[in-house]
One Martini backbone bead per residue (centre of mass of N, CA, C, O) as a GRO file, in nm:
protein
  335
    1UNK     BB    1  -0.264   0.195   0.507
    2UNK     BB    2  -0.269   0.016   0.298
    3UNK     BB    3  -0.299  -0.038  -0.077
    4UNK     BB    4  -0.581  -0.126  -0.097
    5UNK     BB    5  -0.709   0.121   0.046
    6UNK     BB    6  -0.536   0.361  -0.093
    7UNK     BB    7  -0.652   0.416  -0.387
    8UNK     BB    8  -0.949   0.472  -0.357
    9UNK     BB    9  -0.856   0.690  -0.134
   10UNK     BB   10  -0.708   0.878  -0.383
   11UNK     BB   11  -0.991   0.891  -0.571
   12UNK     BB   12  -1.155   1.069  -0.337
   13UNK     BB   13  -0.965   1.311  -0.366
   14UNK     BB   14  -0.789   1.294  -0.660
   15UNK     BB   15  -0.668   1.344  -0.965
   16UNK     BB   16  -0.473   1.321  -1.280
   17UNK     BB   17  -0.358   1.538  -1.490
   18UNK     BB   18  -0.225   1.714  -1.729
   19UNK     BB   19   0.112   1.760  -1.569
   20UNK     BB   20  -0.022   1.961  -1.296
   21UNK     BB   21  -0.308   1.879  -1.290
   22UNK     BB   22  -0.563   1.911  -1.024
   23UNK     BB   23  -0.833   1.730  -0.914
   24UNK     BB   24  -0.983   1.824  -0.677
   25UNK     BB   25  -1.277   1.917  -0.424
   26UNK     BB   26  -1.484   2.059  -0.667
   27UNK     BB   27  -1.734   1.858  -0.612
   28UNK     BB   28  -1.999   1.838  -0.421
   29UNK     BB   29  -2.058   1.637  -0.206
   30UNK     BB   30  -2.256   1.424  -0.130
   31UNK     BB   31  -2.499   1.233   0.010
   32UNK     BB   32  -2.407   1.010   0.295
   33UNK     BB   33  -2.506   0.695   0.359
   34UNK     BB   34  -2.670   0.561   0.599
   35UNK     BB   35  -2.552   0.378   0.856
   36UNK     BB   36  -2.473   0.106   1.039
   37UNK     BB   37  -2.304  -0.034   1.277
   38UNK     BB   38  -2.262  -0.304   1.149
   39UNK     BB   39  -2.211  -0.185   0.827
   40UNK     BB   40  -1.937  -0.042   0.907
   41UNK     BB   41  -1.785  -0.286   1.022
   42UNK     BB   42  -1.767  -0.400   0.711
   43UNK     BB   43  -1.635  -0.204   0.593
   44UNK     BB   44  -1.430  -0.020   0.370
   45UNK     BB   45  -1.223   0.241   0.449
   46UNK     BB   46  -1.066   0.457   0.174
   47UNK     BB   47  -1.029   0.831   0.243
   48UNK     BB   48  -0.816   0.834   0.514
   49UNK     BB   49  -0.552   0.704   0.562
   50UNK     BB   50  -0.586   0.481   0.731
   51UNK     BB   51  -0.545   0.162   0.946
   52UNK     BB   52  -0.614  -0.133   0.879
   53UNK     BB   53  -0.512  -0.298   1.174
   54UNK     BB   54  -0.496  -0.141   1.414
   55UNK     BB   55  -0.406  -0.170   1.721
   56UNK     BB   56  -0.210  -0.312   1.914
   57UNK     BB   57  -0.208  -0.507   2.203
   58UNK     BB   58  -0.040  -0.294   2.396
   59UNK     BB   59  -0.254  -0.043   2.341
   60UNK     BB   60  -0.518  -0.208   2.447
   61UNK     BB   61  -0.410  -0.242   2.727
   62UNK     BB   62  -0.378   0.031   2.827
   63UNK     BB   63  -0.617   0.125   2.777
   64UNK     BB   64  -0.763  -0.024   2.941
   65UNK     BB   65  -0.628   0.041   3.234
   66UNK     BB   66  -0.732   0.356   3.191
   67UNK     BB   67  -1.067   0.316   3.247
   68UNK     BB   68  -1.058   0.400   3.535
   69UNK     BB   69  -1.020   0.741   3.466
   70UNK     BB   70  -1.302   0.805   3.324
   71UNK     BB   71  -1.415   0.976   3.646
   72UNK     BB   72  -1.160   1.145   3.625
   73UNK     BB   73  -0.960   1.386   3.717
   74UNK     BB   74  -0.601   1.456   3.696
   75UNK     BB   75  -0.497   1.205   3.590
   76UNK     BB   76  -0.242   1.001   3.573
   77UNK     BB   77  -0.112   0.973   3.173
   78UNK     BB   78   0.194   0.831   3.190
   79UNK     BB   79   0.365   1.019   3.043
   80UNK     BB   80   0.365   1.152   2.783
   81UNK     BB   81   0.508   1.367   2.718
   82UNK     BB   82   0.783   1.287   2.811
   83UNK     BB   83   0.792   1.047   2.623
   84UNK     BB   84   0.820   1.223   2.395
   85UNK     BB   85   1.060   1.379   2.443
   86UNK     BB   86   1.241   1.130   2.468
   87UNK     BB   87   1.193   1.030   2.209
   88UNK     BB   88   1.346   1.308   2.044
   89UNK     BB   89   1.507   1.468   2.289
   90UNK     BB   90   1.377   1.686   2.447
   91UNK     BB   91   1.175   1.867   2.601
   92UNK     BB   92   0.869   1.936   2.724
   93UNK     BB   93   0.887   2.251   2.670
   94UNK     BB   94   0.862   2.095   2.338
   95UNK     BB   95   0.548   1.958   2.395
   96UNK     BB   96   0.242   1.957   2.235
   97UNK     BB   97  -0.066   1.878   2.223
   98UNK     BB   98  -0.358   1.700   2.078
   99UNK     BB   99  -0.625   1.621   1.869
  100UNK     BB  100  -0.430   1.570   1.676
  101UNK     BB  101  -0.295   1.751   1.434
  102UNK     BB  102  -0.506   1.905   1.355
  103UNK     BB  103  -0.505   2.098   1.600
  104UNK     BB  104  -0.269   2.215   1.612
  105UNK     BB  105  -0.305   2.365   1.306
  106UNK     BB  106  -0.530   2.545   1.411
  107UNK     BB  107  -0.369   2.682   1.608
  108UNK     BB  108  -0.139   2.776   1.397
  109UNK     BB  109  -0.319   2.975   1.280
  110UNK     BB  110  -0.428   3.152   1.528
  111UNK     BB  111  -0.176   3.253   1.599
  112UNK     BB  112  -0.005   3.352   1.329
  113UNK     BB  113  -0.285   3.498   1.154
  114UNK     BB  114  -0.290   3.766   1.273
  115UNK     BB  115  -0.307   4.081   1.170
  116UNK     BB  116  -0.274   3.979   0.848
  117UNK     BB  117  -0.164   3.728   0.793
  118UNK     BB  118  -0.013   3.492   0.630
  119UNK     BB  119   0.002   3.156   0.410
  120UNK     BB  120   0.240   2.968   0.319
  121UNK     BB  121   0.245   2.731   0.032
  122UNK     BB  122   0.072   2.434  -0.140
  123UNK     BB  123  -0.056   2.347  -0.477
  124UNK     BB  124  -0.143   2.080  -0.303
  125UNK     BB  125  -0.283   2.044   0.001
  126UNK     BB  126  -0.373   2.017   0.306
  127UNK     BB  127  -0.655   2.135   0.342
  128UNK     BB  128  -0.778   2.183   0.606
  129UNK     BB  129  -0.657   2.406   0.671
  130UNK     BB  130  -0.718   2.606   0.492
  131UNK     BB  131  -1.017   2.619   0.626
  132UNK     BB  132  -0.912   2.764   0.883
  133UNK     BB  133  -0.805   3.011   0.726
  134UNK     BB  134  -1.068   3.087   0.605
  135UNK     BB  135  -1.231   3.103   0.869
  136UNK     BB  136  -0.987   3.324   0.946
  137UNK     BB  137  -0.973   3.554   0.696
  138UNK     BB  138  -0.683   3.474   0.585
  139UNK     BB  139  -0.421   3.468   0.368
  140UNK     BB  140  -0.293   3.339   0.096
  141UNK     BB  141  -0.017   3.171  -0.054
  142UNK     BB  142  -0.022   2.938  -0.321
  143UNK     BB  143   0.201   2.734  -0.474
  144UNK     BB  144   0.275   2.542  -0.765
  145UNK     BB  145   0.356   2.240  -0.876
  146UNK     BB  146   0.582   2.057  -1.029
  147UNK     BB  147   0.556   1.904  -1.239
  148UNK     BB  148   0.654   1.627  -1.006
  149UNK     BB  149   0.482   1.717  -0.747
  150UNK     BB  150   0.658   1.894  -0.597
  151UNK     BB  151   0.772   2.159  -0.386
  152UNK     BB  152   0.867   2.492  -0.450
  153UNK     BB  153   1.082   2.624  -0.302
  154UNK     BB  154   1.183   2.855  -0.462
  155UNK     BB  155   0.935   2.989  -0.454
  156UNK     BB  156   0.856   3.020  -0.143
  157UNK     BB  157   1.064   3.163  -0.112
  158UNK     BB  158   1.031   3.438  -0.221
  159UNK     BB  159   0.747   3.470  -0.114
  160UNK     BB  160   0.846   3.557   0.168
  161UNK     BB  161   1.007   3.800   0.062
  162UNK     BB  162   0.802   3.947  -0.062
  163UNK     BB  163   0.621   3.948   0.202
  164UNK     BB  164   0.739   3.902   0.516
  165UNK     BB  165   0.549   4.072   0.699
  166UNK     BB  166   0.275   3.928   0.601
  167UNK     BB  167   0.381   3.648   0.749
  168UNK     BB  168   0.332   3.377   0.943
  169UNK     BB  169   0.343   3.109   0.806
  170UNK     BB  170   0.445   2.832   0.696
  171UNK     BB  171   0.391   2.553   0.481
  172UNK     BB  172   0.456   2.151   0.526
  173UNK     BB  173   0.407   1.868   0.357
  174UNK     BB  174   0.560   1.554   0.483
  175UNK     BB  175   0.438   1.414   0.314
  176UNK     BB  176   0.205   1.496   0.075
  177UNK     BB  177  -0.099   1.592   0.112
  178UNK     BB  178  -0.203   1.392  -0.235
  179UNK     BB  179   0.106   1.290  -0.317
  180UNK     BB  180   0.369   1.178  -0.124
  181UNK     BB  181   0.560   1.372  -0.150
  182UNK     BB  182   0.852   1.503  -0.037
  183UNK     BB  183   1.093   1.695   0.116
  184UNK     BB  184   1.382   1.760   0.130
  185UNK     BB  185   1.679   1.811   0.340
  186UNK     BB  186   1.780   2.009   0.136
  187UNK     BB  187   1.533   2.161   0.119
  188UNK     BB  188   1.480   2.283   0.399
  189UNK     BB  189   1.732   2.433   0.386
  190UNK     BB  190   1.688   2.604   0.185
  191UNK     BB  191   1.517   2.734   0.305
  192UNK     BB  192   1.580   2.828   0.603
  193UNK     BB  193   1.843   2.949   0.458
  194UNK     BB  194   1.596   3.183   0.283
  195UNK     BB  195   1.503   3.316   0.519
  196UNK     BB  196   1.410   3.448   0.763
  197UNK     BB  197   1.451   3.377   1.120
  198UNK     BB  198   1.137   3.489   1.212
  199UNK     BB  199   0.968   3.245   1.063
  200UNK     BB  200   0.786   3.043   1.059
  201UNK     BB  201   0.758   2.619   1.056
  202UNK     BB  202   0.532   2.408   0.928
  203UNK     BB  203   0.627   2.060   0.987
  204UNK     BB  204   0.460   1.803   0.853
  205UNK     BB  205   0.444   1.445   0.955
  206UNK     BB  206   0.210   1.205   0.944
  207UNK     BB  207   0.376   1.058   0.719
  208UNK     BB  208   0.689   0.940   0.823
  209UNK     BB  209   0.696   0.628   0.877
  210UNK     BB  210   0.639   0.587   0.562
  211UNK     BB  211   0.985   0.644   0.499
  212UNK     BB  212   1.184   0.542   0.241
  213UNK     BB  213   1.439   0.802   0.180
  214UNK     BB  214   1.733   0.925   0.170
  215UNK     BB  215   1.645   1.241   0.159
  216UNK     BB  216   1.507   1.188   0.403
  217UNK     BB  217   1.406   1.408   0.733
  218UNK     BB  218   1.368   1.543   0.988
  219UNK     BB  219   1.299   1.830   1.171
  220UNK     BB  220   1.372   1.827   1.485
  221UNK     BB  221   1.624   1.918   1.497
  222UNK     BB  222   1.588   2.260   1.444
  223UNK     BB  223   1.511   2.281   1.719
  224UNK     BB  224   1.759   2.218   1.897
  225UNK     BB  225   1.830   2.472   1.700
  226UNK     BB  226   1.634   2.725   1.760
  227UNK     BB  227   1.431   2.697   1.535
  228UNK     BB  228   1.159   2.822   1.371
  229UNK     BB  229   1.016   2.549   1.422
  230UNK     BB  230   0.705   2.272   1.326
  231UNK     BB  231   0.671   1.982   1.429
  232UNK     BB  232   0.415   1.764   1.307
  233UNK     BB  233   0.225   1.469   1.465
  234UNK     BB  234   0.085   1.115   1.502
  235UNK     BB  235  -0.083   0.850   1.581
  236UNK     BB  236  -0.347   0.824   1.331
  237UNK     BB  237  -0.159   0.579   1.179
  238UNK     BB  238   0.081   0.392   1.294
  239UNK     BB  239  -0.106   0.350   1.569
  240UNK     BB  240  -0.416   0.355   1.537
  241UNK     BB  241  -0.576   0.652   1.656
  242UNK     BB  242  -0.765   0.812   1.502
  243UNK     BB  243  -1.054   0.786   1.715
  244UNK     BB  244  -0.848   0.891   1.976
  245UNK     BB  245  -0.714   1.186   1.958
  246UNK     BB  246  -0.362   1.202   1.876
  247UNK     BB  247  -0.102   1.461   1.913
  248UNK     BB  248   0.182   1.701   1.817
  249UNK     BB  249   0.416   1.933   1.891
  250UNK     BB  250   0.728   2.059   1.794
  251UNK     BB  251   0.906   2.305   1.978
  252UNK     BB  252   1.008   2.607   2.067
  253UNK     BB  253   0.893   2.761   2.354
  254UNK     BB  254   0.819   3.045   2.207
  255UNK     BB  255   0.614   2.937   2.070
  256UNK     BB  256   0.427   2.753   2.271
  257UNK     BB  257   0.343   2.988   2.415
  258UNK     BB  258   0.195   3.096   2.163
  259UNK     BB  259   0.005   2.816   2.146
  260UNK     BB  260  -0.120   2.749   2.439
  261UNK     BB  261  -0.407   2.984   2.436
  262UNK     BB  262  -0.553   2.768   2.189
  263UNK     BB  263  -0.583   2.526   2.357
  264UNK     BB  264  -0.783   2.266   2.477
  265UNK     BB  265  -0.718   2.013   2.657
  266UNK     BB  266  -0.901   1.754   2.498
  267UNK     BB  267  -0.772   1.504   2.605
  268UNK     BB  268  -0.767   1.198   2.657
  269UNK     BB  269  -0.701   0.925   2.897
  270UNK     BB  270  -0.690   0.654   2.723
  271UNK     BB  271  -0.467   0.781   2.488
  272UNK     BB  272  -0.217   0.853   2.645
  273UNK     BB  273  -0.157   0.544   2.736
  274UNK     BB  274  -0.125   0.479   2.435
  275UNK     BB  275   0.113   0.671   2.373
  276UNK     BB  276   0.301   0.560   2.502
  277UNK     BB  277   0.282   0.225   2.412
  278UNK     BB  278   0.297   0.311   2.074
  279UNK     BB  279   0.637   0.419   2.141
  280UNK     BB  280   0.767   0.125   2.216
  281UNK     BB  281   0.602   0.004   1.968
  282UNK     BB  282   0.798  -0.077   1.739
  283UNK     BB  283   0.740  -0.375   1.621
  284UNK     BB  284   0.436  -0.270   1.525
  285UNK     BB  285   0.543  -0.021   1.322
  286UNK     BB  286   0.736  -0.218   1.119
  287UNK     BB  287   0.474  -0.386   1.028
  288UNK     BB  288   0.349  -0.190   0.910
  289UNK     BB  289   0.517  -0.071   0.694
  290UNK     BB  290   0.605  -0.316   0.543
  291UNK     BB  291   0.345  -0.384   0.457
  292UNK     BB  292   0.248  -0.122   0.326
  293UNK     BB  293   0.474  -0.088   0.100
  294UNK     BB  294   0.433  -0.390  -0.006
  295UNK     BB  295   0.127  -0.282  -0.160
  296UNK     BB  296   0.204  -0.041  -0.281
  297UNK     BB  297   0.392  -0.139  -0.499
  298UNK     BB  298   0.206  -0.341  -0.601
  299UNK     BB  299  -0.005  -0.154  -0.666
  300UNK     BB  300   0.142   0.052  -0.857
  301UNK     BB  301   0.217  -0.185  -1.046
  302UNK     BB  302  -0.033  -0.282  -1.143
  303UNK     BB  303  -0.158   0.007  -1.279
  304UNK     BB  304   0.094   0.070  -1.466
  305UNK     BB  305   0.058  -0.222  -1.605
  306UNK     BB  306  -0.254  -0.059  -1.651
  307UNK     BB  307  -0.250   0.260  -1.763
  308UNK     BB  308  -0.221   0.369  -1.429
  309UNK     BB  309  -0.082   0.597  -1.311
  310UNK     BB  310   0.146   0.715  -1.054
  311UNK     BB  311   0.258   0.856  -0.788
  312UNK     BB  312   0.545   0.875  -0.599
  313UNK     BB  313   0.541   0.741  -0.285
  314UNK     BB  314   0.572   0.855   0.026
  315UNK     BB  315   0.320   0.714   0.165
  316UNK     BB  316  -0.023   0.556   0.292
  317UNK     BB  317  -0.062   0.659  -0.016
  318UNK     BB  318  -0.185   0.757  -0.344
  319UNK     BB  319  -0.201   0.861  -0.682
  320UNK     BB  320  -0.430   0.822  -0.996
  321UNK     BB  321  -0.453   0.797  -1.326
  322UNK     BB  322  -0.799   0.742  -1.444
  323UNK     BB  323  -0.875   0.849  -1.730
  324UNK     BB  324  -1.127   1.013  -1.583
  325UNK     BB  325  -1.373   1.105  -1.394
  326UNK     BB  326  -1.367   1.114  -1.015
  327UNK     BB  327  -1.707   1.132  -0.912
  328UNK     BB  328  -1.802   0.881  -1.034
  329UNK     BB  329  -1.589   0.682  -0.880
  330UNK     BB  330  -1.717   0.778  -0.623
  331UNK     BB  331  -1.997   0.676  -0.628
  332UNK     BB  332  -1.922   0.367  -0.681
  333UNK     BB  333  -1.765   0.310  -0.377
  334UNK     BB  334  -2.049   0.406  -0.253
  335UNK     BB  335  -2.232   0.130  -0.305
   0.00000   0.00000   0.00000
């Protein structure tokens, strides 16, 4: 989460070529060297975005303490859901779990992507999902990106109204992995108020914590004017339990009643109270982002003062441009 691991992990996704041409993760990964749990954990993992100062010490008592019902079903969970519902302003039947939000993003797509529905979305955004969308042989409409890597908000109204009947929802990563740039608080409403009103919109909020820009918003308000929207976070950079799988989604009722019969409810007993913990904990988020930013800062001025652009990051990692091509500067990371 940090900045000095955020470069190469920006390295290992995509670099920046002129204009907005970005080369994405176009060549086959190679087979990655098998290490020990030993050497595991002296490593620095530098591509996934995650925290890499662990849970608080509150999480991990938390979670220390639930493992008494590491052997029961049924078992009481912290009131996680309450906890969220309570932490956001809605109703519990306004919040869905997920093992990451990862999981909700499949969800939303098993559910809205039916009967030949496709996702309207950005070129480049977050992959994962996009593959789960070929994998359930959906159709995409995906549009590129502006100049200055920002989502063409026009644009993708335009895409939504010309196919309207066969949208099944809409797609925003915001801050988008893997440019960090925001759609801002005046484009989301742009959207919202630019497309039919039975459209959903499904806003990734994942790296939201880690946003000090004056124009960006949560877009949980919408939910509770009752806008077709689906908000969507996790624990697992903030609260750093990517490894304990735990997310969830902000929505109308009526929304998650029809994508709660294709989740798994299969988060474990141990991250529930952990995330209960880790709601609590403002004052352990406040200073992962502070750290987070102050390196982040630091670190794409250093770059850019040795000219290596990068690009404008309200997220916890950044991308730039090495001026090489980037998939040799990943073979030398993995050594």
């Amino acid at each position: 989460m940090g900045s000095v691991g955020e470069v190469p992990g920006a390295l290992g996704l995509l670099t920046v070529g002129k204009g907005t041409g970005l080369l994405a993760q176009g060549t086959p990964a190679p087979v990655r060297r098998t290490t020990t749990v030993a050497e595991y954990d002296l490593l620095a993992k530098l591509g996934n975005n995650e925290n890499p100062y662990g849970p608080p010490e509150s999480v991990l008592q938390a979670m220390s303490n639930a493992m008494k019902y590491a052997n029961r079903y049924g078992y009481p969970d912290g009131g996680i859901v309450d906890a969220i519902a309570e932490h956001h302003g809605v109703k519990p039947e306004n919040v869905l779990l997920g093992a990451g939000s990862g999981e909700i993003l499949d969800v939303a797509g098993t559910t809205f992507l039916q009967d030949g529905k496709r996702i309207v979305g950005a070129e480049v955004s977050y992959d994962v999902l996009y593959q789960h969308v070929t994998a359930l042989k959906a159709d995409q409409i995906r549009l590129p990106l502006l100049p200055d890597y920002r989502q063409d908000i026009p644009a993708t109204i335009a895409a939504v109204k010309a196919n309207y009947r066969d949208v099944g929802f809409v797609y925003l990563c915001t801050p988008n992995n893997p440019t960090g740039r925001i759609v801002t608080k005046q484009e989301i409403a742009q959207l919202l108020n630019g497309i039919p009103a039975d459209v959903p919109v499904l806003i990734d909020e994942a790296y939201h914590h880690f946003v000090d820009h004056p124009d960006y918003a949560t877009s949980v308000p919408y939910v509770l004017e009752g806008r077709q929207v689906i908000v969507t976070r996790t624990f697992s950079k903030i609260a750093a339990l990517a490894g304990m799988r735990l997310g969830y989604a902000i929505a109308p009722r009526g929304l998650l009643q029809r994508m709660r019969p294709y989740s798994t409810g299969s988060i474990n007993a141990i991250v529930k109270w952990g995330g209960v913990a880790a709601l609590k904990d403002t004052e352990a988020q406040a200073r992962v982002k502070r750290v987070t930013l102050e390196l982040r800062a630091k670190t794409t001025a250093e770059l850019n003062a040795r000219g290596y652009p990068t690009i404008p990051s309200d997220a916890n990692f950044f991308m730039v441009h090495l001026r090489r091509p980037v998939q040799p500067m990943v073979e030398e990371f993995r050594k």
